[in-house]
N, C-alpha and C positions, 0 to 999 in steps of 0.2 A: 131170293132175287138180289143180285149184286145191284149196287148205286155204281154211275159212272160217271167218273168226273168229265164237264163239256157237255152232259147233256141234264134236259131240264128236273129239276129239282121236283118230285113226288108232289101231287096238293097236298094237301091234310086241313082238317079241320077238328081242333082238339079242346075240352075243359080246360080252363088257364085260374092257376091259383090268384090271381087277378080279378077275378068272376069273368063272367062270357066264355066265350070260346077264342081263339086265335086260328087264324085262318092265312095260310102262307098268302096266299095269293092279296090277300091286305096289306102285305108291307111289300110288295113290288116296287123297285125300285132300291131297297134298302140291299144291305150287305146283311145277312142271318146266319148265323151259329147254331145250329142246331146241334146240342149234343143228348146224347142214350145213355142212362148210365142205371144201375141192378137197384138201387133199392135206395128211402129215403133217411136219413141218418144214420147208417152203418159208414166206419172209419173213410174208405177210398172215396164213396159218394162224399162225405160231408170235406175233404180236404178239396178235392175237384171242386165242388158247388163255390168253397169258401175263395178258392184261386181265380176262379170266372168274377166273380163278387170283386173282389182285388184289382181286378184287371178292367172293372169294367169304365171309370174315366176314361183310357188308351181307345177304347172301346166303343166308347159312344161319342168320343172323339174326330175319332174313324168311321164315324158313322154307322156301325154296325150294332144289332136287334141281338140279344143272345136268351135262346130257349131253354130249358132242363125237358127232356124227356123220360118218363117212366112208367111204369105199369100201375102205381101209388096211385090212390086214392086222390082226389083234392084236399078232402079233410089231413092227410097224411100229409102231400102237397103245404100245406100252410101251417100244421106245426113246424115240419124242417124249413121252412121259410123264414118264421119269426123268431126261431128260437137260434139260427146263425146270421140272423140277419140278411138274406139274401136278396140282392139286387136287380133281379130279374123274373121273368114268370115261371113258372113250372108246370110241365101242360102233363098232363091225363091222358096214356092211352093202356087203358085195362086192358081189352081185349086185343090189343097189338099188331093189330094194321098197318100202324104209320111204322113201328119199330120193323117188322118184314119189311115193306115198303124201302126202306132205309137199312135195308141188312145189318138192323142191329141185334136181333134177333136168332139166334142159332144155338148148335151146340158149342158146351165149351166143360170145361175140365174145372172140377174143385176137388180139392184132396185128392185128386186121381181118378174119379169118381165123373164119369163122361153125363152131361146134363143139359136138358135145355132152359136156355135162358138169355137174357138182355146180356150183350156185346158192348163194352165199355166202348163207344167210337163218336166219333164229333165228325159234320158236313157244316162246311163252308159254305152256303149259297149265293153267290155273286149277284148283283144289281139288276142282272138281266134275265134271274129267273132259274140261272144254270149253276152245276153243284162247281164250285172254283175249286174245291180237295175235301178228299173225304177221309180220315184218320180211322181205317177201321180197327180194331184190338188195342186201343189206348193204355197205359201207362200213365199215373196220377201225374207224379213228377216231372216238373218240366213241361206236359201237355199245353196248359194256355198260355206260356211262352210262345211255342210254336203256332196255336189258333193268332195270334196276335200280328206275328208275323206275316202270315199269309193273309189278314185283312189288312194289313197295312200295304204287302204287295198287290193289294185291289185297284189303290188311292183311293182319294176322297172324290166326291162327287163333283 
């Protein structure tokens, strides 16, 4: 299932390395970052995680929530949490619902080697519930530059 930017943003209701669950529909109102990313401390994840972390004053500035999505464990979840220090929650989806939901989810290519698996991609979800850009097939470098920008072109509330 493609995500489409202008229309409303998936519910979900996810494990949050925070304890509880995080539930989109609770921060209505807010500006949310939701990004998917393959696994919790291997090199790309842990440069990404550490860039969102960096970025997040501009961030909460802007008024915007920003989530880690992955397949990981909670336990997993809050080792790579304490051990780069990360700034935000990291939510749980095992069974990968919310990651289809959000077409992060597909095939994709490693070593040549055709495979299915979580899509590096980040959705923007606007104030009003609706996806504002969806980044699907991200690139470390440079990526939260760009998420930044596109909350900043939201304004503030």
């Amino acid at each position: 299932m493609a995500i489409e930017e202008g229309k409303k943003a998936p519910a979900f209701t996810l494990p949050s390395s925070e304890g509880g669950t995080v539930k989109l529909g609770d921060l209505a109102g807010q500006i949310v970052v939701v990004y998917f990313y393959p696994r919790d401390s291997t090199p790309g994840c842990t440069v990404e995680a550490q860039e969102f972390t960096a970025a997040m004053p501009a961030l909460k500035k802007l008024g915007a929530v920003v989530l880690g999505v992955s397949k990981d464990s909670i336990a997993s979840h809050c080792k790579f949490r304490d051990k780069f220090k990360l700034a935000f929650p990291l939510l749980s989806d095992e069974d990968g619902t919310v990651l289809e939901k959000y077409g992060a989810w597909g095939e994709k290519s490693m070593y040549g080697k055709k495979m299915m698996g979580i899509i590096r991609s980040t959705v923007v979800i606007g104030r009003d519930g609706k996806v504002a850009k969806h980044f699907p097939k991200v690139s470390v470098k440079g990526h939260v530059d760009k998420v930044v920008e596109v909350v900043r072109g939201l304004g503030k509330a």
